[in-house]
C-alpha positions in Angstrom: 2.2 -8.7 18.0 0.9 -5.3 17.6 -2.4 -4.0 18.7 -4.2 -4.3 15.5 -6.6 -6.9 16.5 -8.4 -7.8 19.2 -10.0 -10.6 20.4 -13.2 -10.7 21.7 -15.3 -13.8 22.6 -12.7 -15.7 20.9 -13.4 -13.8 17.7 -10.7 -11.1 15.9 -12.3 -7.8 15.2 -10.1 -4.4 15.0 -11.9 -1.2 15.7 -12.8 1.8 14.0 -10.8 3.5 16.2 -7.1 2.1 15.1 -8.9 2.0 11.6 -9.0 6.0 12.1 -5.5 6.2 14.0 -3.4 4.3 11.6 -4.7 5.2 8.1 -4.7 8.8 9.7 -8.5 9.4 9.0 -10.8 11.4 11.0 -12.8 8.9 13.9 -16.0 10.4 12.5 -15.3 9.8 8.6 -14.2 6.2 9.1 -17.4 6.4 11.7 -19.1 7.7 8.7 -18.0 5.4 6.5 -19.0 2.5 8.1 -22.8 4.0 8.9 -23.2 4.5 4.8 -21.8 1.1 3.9 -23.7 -0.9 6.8 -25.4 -3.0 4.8 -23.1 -3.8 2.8 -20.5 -4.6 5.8 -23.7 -7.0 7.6 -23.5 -9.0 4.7 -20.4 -10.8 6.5 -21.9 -10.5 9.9 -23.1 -8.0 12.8 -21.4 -5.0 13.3 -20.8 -5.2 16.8 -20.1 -2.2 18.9 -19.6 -0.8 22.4 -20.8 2.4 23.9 -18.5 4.1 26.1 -19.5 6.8 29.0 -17.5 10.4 28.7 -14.7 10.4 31.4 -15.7 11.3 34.5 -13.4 14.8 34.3 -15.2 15.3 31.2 -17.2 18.6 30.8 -20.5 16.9 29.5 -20.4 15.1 26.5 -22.3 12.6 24.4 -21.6 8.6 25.0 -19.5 7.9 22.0 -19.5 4.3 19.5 -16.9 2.3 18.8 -17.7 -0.3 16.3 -15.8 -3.7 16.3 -15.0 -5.0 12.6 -14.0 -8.7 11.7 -11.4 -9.2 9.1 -14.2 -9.6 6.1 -16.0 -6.5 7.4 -12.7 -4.6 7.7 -11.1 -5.9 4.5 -14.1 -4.4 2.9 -14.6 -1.4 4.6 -10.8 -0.5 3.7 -11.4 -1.4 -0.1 -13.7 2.2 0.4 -11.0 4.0 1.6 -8.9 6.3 -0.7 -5.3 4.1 -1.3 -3.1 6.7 0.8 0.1 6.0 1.8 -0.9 5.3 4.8 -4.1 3.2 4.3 -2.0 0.8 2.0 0.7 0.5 4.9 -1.8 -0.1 7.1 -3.7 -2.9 5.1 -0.6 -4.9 4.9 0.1 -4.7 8.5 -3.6 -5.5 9.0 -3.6 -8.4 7.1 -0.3 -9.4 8.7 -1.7 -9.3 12.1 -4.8 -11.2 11.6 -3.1 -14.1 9.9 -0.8 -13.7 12.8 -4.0 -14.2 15.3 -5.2 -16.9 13.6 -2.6 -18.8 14.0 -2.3 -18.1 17.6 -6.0 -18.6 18.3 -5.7 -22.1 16.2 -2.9 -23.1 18.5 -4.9 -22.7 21.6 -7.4 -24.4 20.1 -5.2 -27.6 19.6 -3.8 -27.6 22.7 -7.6 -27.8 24.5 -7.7 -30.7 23.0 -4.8 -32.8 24.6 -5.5 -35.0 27.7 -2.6 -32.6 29.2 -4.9 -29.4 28.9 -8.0 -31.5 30.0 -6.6 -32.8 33.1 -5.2 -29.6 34.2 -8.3 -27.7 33.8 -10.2 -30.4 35.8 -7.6 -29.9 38.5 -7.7 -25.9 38.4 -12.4 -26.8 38.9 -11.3 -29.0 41.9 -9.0 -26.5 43.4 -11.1 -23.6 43.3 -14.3 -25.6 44.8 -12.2 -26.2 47.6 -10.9 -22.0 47.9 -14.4 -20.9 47.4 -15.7 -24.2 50.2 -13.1 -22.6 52.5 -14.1 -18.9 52.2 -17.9 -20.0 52.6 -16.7 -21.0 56.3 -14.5 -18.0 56.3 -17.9 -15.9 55.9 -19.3 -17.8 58.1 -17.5 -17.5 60.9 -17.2 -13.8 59.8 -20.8 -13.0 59.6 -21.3 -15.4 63.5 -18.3 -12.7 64.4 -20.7 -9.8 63.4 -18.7 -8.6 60.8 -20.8 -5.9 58.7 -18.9 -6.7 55.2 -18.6 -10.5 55.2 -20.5 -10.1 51.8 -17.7 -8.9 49.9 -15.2 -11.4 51.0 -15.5 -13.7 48.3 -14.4 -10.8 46.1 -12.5 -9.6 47.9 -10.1 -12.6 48.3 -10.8 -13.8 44.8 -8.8 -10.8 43.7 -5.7 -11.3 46.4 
């Protein structure tokens, strides 16, 4: 699968950034685009979006948008667009890809619902109450030790 769509919170959105990338727009006209047809686009739901810091090696700089699009938003938002060569290209590989995800979302969906899947997760809850019972003591017997850090233990060994 290509990197069309994302999923986020179990939902499929694509961004206005490979919006702009693959129909070789400007970020700020398909930024643009979407600000003047807002309305319009909230009709089939929030436009969600993320704000993002400038890099750290960055000389200044504004925090910049980028606003997540589900298929209805994105379906309409490209029916705006000017039919390029590359915008068409890209609607049909966009269209691909979310049917694509679908499907694959759907099929994790069926499988949570086998005794299989339910068991296993119960078994994964039971095994990580007793990790996170055993670094408790670990802490513990840290922190009676006079260790300084014993806070971050948990996250610490979470992540090994």
């Amino acid at each position: 699968m290509s990197n069309l769509v994302v999923i986020v919170n179990e939902e499929l959105f694509t961004t206005c950034r490979i919006i702009s990338e693959k129909t070789n727009n400007s970020l700020y006209s398909v930024k643009e685009l979407i600000q003047n047809h807002k309305i319009h686009l909230e009709k089939f739901g929030v436009i969600r979006f993320e704000t993002e810091k400038p890099r750290k090696n960055s000389k200044g700089g504004r925090p910049t948008e980028t606003y997540f699009l589900n298929e209805p938003q994105t379906t309409l938002l490209l029916t705006f667009m000017r039919n390029t060569d590359e915008v068409i290209d890209f609607k049909v590989k966009l269209v691909q890809e979310f049917y694509k995800m679908k499907k694959a979302l759907e099929k994790i969906y069926s499988m949570k619902k086998t005794d299989v899947w339910v068991e296993t997760r119960q078994n994964q809850k039971l095994a990580r109450k007793d990790e996170t019972d055993m670094i408790k003591k670990f802490v513990d017997y840290a922190i009676s030790q006079g260790s300084q850090s014993a806070n971050r233990y948990y996250g610490l060994i979470t992540t090994m």
